[in-house]
N, CA, C and O atoms as a GROMACS GRO file, in nm:
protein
  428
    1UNK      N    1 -15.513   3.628   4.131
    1UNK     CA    2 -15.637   3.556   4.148
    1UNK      C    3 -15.671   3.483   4.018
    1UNK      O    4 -15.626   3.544   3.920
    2UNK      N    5 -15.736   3.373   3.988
    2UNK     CA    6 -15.729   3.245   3.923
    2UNK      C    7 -15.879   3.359   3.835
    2UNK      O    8 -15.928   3.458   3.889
    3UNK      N    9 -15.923   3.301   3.686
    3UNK     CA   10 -16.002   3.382   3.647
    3UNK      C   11 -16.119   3.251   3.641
    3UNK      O   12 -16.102   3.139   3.690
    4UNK      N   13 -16.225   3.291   3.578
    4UNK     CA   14 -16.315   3.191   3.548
    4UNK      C   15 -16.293   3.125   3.393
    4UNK      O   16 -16.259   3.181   3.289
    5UNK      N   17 -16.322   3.005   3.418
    5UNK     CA   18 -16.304   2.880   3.382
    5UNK      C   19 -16.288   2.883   3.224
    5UNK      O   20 -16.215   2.818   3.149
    6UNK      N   21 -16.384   2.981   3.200
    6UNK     CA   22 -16.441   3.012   3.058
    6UNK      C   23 -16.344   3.151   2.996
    6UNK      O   24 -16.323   3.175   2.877
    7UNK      N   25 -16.301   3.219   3.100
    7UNK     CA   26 -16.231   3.279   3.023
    7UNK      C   27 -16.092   3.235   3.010
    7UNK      O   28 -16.034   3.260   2.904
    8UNK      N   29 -16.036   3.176   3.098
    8UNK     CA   30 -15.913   3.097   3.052
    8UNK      C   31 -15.869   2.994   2.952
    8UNK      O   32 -15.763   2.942   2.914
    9UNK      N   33 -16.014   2.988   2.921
    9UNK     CA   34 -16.009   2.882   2.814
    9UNK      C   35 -16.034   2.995   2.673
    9UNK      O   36 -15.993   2.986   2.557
   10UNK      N   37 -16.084   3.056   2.714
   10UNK     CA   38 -16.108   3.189   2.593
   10UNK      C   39 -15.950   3.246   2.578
   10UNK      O   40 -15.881   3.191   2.492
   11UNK      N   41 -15.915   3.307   2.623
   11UNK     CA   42 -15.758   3.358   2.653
   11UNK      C   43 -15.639   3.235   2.618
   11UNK      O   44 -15.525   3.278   2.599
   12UNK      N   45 -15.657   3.095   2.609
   12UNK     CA   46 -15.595   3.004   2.579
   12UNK      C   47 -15.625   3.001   2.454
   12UNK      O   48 -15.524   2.986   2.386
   13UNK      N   49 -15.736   3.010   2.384
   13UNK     CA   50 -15.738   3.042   2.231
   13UNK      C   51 -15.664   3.125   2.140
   13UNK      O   52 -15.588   3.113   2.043
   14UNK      N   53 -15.736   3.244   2.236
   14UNK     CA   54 -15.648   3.378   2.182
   14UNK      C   55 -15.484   3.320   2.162
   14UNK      O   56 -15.416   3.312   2.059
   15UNK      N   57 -15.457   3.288   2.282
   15UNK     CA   58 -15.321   3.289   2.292
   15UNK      C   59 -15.236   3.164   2.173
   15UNK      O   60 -15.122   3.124   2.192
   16UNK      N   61 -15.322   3.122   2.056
   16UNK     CA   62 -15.327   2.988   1.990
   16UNK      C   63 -15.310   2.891   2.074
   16UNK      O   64 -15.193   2.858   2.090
   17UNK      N   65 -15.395   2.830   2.140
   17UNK     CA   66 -15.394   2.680   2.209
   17UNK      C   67 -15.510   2.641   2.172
   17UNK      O   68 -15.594   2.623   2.260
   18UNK      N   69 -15.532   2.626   2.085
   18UNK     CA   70 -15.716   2.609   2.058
   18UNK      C   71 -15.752   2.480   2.153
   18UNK      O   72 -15.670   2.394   2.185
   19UNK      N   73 -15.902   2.482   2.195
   19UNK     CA   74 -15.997   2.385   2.220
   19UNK      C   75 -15.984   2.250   2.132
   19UNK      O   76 -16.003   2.262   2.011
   20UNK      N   77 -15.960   2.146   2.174
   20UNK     CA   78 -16.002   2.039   2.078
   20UNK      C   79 -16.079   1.940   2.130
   20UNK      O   80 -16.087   1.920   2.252
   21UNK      N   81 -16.143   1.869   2.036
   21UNK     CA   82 -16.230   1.753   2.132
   21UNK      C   83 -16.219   1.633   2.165
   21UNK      O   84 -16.245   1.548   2.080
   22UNK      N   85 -16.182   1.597   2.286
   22UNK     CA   86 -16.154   1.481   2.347
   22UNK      C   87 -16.009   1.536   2.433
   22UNK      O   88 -15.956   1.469   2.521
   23UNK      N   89 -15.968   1.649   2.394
   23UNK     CA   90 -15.837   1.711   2.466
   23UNK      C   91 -15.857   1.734   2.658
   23UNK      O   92 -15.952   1.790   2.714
   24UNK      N   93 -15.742   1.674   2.720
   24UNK     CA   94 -15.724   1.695   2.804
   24UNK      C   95 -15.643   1.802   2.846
   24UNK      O   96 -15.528   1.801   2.801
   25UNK      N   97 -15.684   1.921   2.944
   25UNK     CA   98 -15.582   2.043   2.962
   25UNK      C   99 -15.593   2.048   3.093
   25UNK      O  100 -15.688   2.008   3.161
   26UNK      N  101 -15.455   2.118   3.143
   26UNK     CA  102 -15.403   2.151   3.288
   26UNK      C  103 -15.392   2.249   3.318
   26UNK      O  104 -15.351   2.279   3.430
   27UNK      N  105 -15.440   2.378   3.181
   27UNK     CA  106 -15.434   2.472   3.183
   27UNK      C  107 -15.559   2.578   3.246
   27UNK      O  108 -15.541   2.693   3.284
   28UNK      N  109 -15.649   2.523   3.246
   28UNK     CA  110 -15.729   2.580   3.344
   28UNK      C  111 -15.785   2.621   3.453
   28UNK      O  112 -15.805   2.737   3.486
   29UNK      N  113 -15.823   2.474   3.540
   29UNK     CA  114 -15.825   2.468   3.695
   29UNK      C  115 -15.689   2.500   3.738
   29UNK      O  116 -15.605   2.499   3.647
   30UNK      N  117 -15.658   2.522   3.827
   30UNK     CA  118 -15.512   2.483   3.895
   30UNK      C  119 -15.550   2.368   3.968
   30UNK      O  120 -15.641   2.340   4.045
   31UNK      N  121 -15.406   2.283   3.897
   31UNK     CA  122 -15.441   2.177   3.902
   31UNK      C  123 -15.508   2.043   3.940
   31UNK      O  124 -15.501   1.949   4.020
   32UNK      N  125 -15.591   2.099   3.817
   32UNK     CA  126 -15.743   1.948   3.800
   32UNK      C  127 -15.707   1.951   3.682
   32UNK      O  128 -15.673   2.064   3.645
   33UNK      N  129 -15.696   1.834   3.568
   33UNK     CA  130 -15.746   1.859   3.445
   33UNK      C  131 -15.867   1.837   3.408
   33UNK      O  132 -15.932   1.756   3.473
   34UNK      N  133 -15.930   1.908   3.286
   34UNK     CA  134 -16.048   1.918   3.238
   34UNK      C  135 -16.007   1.836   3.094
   34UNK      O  136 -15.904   1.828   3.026
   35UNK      N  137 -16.150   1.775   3.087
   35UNK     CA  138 -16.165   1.741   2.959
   35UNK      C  139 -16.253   1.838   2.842
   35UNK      O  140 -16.351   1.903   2.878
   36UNK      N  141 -16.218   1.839   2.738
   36UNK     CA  142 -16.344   1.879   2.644
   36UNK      C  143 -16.386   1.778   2.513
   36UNK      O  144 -16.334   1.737   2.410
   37UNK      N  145 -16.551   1.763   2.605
   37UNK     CA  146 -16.607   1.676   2.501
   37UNK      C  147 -16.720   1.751   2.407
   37UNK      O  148 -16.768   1.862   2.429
   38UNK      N  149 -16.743   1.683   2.323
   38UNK     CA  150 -16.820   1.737   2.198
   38UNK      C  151 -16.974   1.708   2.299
   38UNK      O  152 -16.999   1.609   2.368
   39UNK      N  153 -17.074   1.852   2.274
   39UNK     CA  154 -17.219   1.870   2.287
   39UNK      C  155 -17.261   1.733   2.207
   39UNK      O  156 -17.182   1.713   2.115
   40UNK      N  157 -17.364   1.633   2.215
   40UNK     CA  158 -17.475   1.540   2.158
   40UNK      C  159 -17.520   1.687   2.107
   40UNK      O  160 -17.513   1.790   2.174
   41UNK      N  161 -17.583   1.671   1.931
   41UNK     CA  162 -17.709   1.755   1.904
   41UNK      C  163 -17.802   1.772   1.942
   41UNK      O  164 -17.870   1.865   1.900
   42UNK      N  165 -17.856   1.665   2.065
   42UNK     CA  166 -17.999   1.686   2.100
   42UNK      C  167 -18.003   1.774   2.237
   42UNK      O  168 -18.105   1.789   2.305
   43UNK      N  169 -17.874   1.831   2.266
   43UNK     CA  170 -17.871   1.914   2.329
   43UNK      C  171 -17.864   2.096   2.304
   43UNK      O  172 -17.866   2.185   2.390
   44UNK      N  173 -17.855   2.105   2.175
   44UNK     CA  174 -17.875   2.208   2.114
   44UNK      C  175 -17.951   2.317   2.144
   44UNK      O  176 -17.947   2.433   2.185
   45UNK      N  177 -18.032   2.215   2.099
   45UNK     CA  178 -18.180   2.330   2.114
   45UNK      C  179 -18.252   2.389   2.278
   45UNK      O  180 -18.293   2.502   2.304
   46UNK      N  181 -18.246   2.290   2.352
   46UNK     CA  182 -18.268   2.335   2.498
   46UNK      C  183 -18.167   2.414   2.549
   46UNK      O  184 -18.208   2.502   2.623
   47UNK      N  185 -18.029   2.409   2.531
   47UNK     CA  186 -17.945   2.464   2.588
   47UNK      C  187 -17.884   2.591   2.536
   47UNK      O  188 -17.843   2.680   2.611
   48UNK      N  189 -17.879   2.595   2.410
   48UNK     CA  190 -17.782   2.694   2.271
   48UNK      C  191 -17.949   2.766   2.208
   48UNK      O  192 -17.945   2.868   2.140
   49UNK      N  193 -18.034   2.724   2.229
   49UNK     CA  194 -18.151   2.808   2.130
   49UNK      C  195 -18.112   2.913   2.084
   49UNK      O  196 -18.080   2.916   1.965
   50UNK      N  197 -18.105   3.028   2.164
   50UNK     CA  198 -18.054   3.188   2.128
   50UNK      C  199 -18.001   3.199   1.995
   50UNK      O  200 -18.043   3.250   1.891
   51UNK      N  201 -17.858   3.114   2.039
   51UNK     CA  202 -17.762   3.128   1.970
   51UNK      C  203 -17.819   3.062   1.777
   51UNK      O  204 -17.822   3.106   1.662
   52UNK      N  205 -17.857   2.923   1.860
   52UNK     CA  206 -17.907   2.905   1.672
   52UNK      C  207 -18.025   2.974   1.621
   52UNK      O  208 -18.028   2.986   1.498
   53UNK      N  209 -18.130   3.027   1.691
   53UNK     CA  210 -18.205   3.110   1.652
   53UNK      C  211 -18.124   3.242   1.602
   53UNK      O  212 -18.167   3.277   1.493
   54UNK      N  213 -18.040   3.307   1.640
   54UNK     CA  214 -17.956   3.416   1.614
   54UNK      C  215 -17.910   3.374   1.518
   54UNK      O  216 -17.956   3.454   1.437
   55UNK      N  217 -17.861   3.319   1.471
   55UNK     CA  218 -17.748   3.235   1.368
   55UNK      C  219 -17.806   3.191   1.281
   55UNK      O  220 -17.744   3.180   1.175
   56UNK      N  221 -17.934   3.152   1.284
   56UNK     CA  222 -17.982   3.071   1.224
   56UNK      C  223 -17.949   2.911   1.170
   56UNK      O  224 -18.028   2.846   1.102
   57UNK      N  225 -17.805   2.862   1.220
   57UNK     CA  226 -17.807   2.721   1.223
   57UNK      C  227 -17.700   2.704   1.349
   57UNK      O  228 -17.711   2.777   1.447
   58UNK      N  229 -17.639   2.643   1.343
   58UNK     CA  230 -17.499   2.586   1.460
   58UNK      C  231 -17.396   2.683   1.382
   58UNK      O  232 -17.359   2.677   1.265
   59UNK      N  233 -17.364   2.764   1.474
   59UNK     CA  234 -17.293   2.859   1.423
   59UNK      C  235 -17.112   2.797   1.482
   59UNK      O  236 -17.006   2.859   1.477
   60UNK      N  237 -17.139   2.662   1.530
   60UNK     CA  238 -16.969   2.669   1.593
   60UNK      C  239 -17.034   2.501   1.657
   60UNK      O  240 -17.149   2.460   1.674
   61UNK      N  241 -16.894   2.436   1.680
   61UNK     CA  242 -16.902   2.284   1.702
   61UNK      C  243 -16.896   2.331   1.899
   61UNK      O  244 -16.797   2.360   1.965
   62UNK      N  245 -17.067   2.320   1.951
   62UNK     CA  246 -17.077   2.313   2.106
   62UNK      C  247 -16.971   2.226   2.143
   62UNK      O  248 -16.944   2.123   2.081
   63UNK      N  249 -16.898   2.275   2.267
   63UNK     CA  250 -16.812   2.148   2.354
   63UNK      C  251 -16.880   2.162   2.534
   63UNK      O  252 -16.971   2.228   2.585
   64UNK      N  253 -16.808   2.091   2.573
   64UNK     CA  254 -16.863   2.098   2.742
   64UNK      C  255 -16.692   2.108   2.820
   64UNK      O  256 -16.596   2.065   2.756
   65UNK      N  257 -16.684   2.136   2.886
   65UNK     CA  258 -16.572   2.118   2.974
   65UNK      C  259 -16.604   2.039   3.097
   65UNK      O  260 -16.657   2.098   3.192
   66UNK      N  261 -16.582   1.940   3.102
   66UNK     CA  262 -16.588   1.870   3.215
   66UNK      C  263 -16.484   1.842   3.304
   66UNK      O  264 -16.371   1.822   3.258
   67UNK      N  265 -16.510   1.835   3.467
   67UNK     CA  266 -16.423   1.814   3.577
   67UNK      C  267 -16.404   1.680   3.640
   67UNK      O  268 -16.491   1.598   3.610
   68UNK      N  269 -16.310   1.640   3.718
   68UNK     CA  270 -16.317   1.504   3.752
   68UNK      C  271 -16.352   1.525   3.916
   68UNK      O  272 -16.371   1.638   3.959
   69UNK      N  273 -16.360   1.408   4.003
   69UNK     CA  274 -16.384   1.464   4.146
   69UNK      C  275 -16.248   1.412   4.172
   69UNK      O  276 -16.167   1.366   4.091
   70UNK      N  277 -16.236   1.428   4.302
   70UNK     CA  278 -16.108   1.428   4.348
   70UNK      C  279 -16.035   1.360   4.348
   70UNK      O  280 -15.917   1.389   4.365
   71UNK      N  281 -16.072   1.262   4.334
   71UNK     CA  282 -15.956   1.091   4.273
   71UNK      C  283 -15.920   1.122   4.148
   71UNK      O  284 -15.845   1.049   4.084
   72UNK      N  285 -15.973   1.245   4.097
   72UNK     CA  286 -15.911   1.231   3.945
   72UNK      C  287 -15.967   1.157   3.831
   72UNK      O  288 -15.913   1.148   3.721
   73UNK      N  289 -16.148   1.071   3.886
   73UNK     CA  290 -16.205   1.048   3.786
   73UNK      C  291 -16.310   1.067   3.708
   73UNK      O  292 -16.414   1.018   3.751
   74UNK      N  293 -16.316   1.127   3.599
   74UNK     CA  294 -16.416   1.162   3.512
   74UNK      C  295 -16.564   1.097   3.519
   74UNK      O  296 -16.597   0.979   3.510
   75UNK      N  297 -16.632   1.197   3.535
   75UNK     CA  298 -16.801   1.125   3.497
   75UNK      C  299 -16.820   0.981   3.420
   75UNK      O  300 -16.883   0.895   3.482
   76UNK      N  301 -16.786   0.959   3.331
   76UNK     CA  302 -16.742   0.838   3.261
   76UNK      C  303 -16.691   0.701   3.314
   76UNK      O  304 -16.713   0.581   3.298
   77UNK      N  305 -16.602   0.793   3.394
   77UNK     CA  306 -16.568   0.615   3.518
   77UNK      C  307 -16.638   0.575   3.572
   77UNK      O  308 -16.711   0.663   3.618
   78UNK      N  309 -16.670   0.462   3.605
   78UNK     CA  310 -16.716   0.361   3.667
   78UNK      C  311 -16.701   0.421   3.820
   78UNK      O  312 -16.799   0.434   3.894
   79UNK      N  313 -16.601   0.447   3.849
   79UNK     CA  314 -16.574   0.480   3.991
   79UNK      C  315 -16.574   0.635   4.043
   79UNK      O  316 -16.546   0.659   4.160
   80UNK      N  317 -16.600   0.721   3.967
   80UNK     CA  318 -16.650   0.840   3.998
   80UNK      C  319 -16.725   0.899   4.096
   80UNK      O  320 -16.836   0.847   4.112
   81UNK      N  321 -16.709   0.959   4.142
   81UNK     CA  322 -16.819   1.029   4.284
   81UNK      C  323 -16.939   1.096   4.212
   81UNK      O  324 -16.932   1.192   4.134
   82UNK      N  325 -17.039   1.037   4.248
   82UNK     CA  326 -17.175   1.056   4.195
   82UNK      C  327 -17.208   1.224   4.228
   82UNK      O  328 -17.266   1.298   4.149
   83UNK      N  329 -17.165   1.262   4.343
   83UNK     CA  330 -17.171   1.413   4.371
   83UNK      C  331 -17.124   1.478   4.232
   83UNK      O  332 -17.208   1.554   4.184
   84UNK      N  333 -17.040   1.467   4.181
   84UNK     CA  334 -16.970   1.494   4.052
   84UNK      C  335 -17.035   1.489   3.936
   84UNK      O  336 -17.047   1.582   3.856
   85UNK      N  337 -17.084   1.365   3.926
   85UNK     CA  338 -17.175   1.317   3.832
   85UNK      C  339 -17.283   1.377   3.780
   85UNK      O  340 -17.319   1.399   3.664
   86UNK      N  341 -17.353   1.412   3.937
   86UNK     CA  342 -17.488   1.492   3.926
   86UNK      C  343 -17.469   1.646   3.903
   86UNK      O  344 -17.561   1.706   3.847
   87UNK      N  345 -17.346   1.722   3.946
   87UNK     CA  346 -17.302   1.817   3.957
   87UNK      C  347 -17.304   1.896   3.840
   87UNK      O  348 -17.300   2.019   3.835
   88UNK      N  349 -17.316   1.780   3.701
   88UNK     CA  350 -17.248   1.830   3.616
   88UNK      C  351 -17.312   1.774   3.483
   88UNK      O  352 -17.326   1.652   3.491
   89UNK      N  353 -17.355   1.827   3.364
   89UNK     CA  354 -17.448   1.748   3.258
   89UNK      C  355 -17.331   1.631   3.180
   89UNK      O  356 -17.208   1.632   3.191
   90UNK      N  357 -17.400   1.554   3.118
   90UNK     CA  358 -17.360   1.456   3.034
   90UNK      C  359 -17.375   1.507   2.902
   90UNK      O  360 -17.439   1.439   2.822
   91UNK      N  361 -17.330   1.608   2.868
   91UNK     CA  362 -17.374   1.636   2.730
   91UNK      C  363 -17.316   1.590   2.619
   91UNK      O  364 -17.366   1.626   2.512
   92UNK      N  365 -17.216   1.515   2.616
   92UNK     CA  366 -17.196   1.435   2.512
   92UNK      C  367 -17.301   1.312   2.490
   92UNK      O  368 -17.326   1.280   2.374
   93UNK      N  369 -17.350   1.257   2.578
   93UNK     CA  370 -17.425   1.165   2.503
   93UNK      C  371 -17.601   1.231   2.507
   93UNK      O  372 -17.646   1.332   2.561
   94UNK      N  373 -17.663   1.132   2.431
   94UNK     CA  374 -17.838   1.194   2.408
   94UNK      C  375 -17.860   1.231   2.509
   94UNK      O  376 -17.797   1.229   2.614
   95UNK      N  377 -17.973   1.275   2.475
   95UNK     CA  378 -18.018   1.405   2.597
   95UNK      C  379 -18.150   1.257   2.660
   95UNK      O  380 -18.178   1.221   2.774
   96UNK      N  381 -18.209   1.199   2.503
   96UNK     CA  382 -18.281   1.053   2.604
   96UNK      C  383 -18.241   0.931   2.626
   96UNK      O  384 -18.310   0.831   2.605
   97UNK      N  385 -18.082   0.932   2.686
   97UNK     CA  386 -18.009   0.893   2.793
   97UNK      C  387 -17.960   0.919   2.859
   97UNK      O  388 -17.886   0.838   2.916
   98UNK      N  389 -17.970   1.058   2.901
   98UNK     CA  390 -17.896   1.113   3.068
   98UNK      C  391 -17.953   1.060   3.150
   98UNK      O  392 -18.045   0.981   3.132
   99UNK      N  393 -17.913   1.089   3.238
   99UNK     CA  394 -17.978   1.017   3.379
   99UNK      C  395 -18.069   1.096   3.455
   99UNK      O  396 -18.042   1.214   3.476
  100UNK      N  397 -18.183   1.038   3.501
  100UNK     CA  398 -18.244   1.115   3.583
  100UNK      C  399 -18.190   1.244   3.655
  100UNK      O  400 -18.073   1.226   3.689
  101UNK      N  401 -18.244   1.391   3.697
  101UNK     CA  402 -18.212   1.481   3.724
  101UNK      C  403 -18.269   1.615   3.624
  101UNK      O  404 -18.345   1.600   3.528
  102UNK      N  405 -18.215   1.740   3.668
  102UNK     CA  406 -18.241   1.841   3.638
  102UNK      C  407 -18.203   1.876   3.500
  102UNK      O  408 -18.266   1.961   3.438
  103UNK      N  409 -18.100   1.812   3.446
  103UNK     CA  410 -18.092   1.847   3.298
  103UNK      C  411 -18.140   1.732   3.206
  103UNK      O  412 -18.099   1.741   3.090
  104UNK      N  413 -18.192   1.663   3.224
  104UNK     CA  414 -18.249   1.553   3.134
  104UNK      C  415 -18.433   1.611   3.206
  104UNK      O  416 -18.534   1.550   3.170
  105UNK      N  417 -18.438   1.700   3.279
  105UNK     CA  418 -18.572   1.786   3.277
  105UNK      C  419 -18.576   1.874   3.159
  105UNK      O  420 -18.682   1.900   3.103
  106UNK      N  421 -18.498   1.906   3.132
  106UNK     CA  422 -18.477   2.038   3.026
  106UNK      C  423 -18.574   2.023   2.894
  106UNK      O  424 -18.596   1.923   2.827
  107UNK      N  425 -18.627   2.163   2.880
  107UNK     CA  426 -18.749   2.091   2.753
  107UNK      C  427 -18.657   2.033   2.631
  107UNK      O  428 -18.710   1.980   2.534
   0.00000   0.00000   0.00000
């Protein structure tokens, strides 16, 4: 049975494959690839608080893992399935330019 998303990517560390940003991997979904893009800072604080309150600053460079829809194209394309789109935050760019929806609600 396939594990969750987050720990395969945890276990791909371990295993030295580190995370990088802008890296595309096949190693996660069966087969979908995921991207990992770098967190915008202004997503920090609504989303990570705990953690930098715990830490007291950015204790580690946030990433997002993002999915494509079924054509295989990323949020980013032009031609992307909006189901996808909405499905899923934009957190690489500002938090006051996401698009309308539930995470550009976020305090």
């Amino acid at each position: 049975m396939a594990g969750v998303a987050s720990d395969i990517l945890g276990d791909a560390v371990a295993a030295g494959r580190p995370i990088a940003v802008e890296q595309e991997r096949d190693d996660v979904l069966e087969g979908i690839p995921v991207v990992i893009r770098p967190v915008h800072e202004s997503w920090h604080q609504p989303l990570f608080g705990s953690a930098l309150w715990f830490y007291r600053h950015v204790p580690l460079a946030f990433t997002e893992m993002v999915w494509p829809d079924r054509d295989g194209m990323f949020p980013w394309n032009a031609t992307c399935s909006p189901h996808v789109r909405e499905r899923q935050p934009s957190l690489w760019i500002p938090k006051s330019e996401h698009a309308p929806g539930p995470w550009a609600r976020l305090p």
